[in-house]
N, C-alpha and C positions, 0 to 999 in steps of 0.2 A: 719312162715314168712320167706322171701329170700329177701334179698337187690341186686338179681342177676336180676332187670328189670331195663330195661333202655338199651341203646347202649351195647351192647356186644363187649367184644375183642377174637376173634381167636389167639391167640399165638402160633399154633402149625407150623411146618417148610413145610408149602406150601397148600394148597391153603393160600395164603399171606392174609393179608390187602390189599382192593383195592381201589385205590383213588375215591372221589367223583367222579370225573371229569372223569375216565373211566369208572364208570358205567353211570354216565346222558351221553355220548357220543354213549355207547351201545345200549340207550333207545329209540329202534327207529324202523320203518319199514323197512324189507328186500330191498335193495338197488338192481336197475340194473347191473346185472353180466354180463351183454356183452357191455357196454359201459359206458361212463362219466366220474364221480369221485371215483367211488371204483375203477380204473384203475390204474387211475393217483395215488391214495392215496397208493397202493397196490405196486406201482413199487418205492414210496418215500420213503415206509418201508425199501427196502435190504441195503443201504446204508447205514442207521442208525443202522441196524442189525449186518452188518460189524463193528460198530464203536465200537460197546457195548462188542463183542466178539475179538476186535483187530486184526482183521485182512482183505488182502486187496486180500482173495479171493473170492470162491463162495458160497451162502444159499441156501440151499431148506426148505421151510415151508409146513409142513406138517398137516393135523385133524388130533389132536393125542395127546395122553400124554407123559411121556416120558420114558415110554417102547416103544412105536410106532417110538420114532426116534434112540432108543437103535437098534431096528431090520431095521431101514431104513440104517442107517448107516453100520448095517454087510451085510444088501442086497448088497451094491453099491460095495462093494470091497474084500468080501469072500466068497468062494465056498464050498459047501457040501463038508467033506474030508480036507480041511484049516486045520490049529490050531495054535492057539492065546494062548497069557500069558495071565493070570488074576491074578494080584498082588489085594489082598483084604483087607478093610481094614470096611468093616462093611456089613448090609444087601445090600446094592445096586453093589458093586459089585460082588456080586455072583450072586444076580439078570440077572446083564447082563451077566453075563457068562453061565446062566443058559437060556439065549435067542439063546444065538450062539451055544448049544447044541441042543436045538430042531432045529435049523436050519441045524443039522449034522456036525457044524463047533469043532474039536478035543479041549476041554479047558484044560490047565495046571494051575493049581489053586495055587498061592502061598497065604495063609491065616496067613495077620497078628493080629488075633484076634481082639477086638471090643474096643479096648484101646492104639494102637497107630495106623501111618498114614503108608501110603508106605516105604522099606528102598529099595532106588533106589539102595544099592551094590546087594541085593539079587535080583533084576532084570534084573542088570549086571551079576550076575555070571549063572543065566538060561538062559540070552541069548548066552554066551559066549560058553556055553554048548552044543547050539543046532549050531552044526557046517556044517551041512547042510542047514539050514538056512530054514528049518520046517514050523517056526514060521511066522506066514505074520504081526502079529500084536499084540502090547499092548494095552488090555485094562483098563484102568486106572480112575478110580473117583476120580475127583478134591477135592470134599467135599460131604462125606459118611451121609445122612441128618438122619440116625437111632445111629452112631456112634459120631459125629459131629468132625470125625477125616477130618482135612484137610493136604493131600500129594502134597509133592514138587514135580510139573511139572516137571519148566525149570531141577532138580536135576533129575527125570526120563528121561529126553530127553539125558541129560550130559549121563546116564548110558550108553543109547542105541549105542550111536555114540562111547562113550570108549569102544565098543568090535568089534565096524566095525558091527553091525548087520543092515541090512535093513527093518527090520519092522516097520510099519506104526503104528505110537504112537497117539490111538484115546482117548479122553479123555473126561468123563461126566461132564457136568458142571449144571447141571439141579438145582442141591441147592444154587450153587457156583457164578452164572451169573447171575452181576448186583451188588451183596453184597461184594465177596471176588475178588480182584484184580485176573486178567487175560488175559492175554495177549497171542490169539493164533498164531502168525506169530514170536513174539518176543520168545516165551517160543519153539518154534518147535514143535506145536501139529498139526498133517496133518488132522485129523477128529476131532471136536468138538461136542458134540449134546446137549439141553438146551431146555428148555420148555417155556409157558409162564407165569406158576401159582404161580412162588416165585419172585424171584427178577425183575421181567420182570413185575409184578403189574395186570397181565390181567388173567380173569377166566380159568380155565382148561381147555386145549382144543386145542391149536395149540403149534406144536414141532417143531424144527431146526434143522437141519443138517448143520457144516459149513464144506469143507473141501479143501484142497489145488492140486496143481497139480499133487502132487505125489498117493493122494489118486484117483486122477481121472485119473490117467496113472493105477492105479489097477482097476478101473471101467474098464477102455478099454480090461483090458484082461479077464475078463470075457467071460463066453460063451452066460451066459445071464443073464436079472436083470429082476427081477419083474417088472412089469409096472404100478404097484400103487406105488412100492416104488422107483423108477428109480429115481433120482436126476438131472439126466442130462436134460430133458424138464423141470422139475421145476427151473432149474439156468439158462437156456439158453431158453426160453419157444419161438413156432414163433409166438405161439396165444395166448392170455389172461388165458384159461382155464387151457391150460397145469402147469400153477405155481402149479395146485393145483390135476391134473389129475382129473377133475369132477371142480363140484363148487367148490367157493371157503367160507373159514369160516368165510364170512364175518363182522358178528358183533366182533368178536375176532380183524380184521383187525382194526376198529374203536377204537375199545380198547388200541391194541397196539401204534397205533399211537398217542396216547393223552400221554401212558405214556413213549414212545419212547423222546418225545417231553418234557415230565418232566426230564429224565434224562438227556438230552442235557440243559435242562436251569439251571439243578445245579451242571451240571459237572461233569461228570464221578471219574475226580479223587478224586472231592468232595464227592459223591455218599460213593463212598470205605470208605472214611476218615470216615460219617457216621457212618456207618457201625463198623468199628473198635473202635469206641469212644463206641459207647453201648454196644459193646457184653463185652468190657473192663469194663465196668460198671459193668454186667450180672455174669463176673467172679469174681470179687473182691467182690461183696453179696454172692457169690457162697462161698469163701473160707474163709469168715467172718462166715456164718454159719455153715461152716464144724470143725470148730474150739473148737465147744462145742458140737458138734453132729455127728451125722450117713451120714450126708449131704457132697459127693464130686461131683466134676466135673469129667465127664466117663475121660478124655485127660487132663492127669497131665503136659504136655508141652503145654506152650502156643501159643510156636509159630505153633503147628499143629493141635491148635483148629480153626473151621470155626470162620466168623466176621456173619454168617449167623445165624446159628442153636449152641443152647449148650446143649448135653445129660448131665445128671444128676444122681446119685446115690443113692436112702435114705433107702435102707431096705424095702424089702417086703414087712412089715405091716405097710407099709407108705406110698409109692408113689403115689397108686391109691387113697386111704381117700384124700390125700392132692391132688389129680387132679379133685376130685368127688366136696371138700369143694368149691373148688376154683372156678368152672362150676358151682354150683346148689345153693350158698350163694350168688360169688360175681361176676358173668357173666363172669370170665376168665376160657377161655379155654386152658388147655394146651395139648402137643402132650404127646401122649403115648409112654413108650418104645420098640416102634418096634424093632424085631428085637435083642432084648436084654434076651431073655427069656434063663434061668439055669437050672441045676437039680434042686437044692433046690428052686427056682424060676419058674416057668414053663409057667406063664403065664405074667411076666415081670413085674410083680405088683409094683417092688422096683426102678422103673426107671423113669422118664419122661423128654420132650427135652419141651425147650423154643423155639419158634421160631420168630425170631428177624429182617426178610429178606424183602427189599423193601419200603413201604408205611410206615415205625417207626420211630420215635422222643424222645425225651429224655422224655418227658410227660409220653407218653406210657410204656416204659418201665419201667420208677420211677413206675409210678401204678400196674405197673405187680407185679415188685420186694417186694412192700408195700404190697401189697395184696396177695402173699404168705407168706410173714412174719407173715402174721395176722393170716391166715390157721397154720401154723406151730403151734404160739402159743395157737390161739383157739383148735386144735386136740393134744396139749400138745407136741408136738414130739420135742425133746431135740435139739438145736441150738444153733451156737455163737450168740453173740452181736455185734453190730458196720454195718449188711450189709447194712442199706440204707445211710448209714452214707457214707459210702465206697463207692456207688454207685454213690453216688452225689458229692462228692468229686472227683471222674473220668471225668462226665458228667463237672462238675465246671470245671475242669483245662485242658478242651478243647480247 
């Protein structure tokens, strides 16, 4: 017997929960792409795109996941022969430095293993280095969705300008946008890029590029840009189709819009506060249970854990039983440890991440927390006492 039927939870850090109301929105016949209201709906989107990402310059929307806007973003303003920092701080940054090398672009890897966030001096002292001024750009993950390490922006922007360098400070926010506070205009990030399948609430499948005038004064000097991935007709388009070079993704746009339109009715900075109240929950069961057991949080500092995603620690001969119990007894899914895999380790079995981004409520995640407590003790694996206790007590004194 499984008591795993009935309504399922996804808990892993992206494809998100998706609200009712942008799937029956999606559920619909292909819409006129040369005229009406996909027009109208589709040019009401950028504004609100601006709003979510703070900043009051340009989007391009891309079909894409968010590798797609990892390489639309090095199309627009690096050339074969380039070379960019890559301060790392889990699998997604290397990821995308591992994009701007097939693209021929020079990476300088600074790797700070899978257990803390950026340390903006070591970004300062490699720029400080490159005294030629080599380097066109930092790339930088806001919040690393395999590590759940979150790095200080505005504290990388501070580095860049204490050594006089001019490189173009681009910066992922694909796990980060929507759940964890950010501010691109305030914080000095000139390239943003962001998807729409975690804190954005809408299926997999359309990606963004935001970026500012100084990244589009590096567009200008370019010899040329791909023209699927050129940004410039999709921000400034003279005809409808160009937003999207070809059609556009339409059901995706339906989607957005509905939950563009949820995040404006509960507030952006309410949104965050959300967000911060649970994953505060998430960690305080986390470290109740680590207290009698094998059980920690991968980011022993709190303030450079995401509000989005929390990686996990429990022993090889543990993490996977307790992801397998949790899926196949009681409908929750949780994420694997991408990403995370040791010698002793190999295939990341002693790992798993929560993911907490978007469409969550305190309901939900009491039920998560409850219902790996129950796996813990039904698979025996040794634990503190006190996490739901703790969790609800967080949630309480909201």
């Amino acid at each position: 017997m499984t008591l795993a039927h009935g309504q399922t939870y996804l808990a892993i850090p992206g494809p998100s929960v998706m609200p009712e109301a942008v799937l029956r929105e999606m559920h619909r016949g292909a819409p006129n792409i040369y005229e009406g209201e996909l027009i109208d709906l589709t040019y009401g989107l950028l504004p609100d795109l601006k709003m979510v990402a703070g900043t009051a310059h340009d989007v391009a929307i891309y079909i894409g996941n968010g590798h797609a806007a990892w390489e639309a973003s090095l199309a627009n303003v690096l050339a074969p022969d380039d070379k960019v920092l890559v301060p790392v701080a889990g699998s997604f940054g290397l990821g995308w430095g591992d994009v701007a090398q097939c693209r021929g672009i020079e990476t300088d890897v600074i790797d700070f293993g899978r257990r803390a966030p950026i340390d903006p001096a070591r970004v300062a002292e490699a720029l400080a280095a490159d005294t030629d001024h080599k380097i066109k750009a930092v790339l930088a993950v806001h919040v690393d969705t395999s590590t759940s390490a979150k790095s200080d922006i505005p504290a990388i922007r501070a580095a860049i300008d204490s050594v006089g360098h001019p490189a173009l400070l681009m910066v992922d926010c694909i796990a980060s946008l929507g759940c964890d506070r950010f501010e691109m205009d305030a914080w000095g990030a000139d390239v943003m890029v962001a998807a729409s399948q975690k804190g954005l609430m809408v299926p997999p499948g359309a990606a963004f590029v935001f970026f500012n005038d100084k990244a589009q004064a590096a567009r200008a000097g370019l010899d040329r840009v791909s023209k699927y991935w050129d940004w410039q007709p999709r921000a400034n388009p003279e005809l409808y189709y160009q937003l999207f070079c070809g059609t556009a993704p339409t059901h995706h746009l339906y989607g957005l819009r509905v939950a563009l339109d949820m995040i404006k009715d509960e507030g952006l900075e309410a949104v965050w506060a959300r967000h911060e109240v649970l994953a505060k929950a998430i960690w305080a069961a986390g470290e109740a249970w680590g207290r009698g057991g094998p059980f920690e949080l991968n980011i022993a500092d709190a303030a450079a854990r995401s509000h989005a995603v929390t990686s996990l620690r429990i022993g090889k001969e543990h993490g996977t039983r307790l992801r397998r119990w949790c899926q196949d007894q009681a409908g929750l899914t949780l994420g694997i440890g991408l990403g995370m895999s040791t010698e002793d380790d190999p295939k990341g079995d002693g790992f798993f991440r929560f993911g907490h981004m978007g469409h969550v409520n305190a309901q939900m995640i009491l039920g998560m927390l409850a219902t790996v407590q129950t796996g813990l003790r039904v698979l025996d694996i040794p634990h503190g006492a006190g996490a739901l206790e703790a969790a609800a007590d967080v949630i309480g004194q909201a």
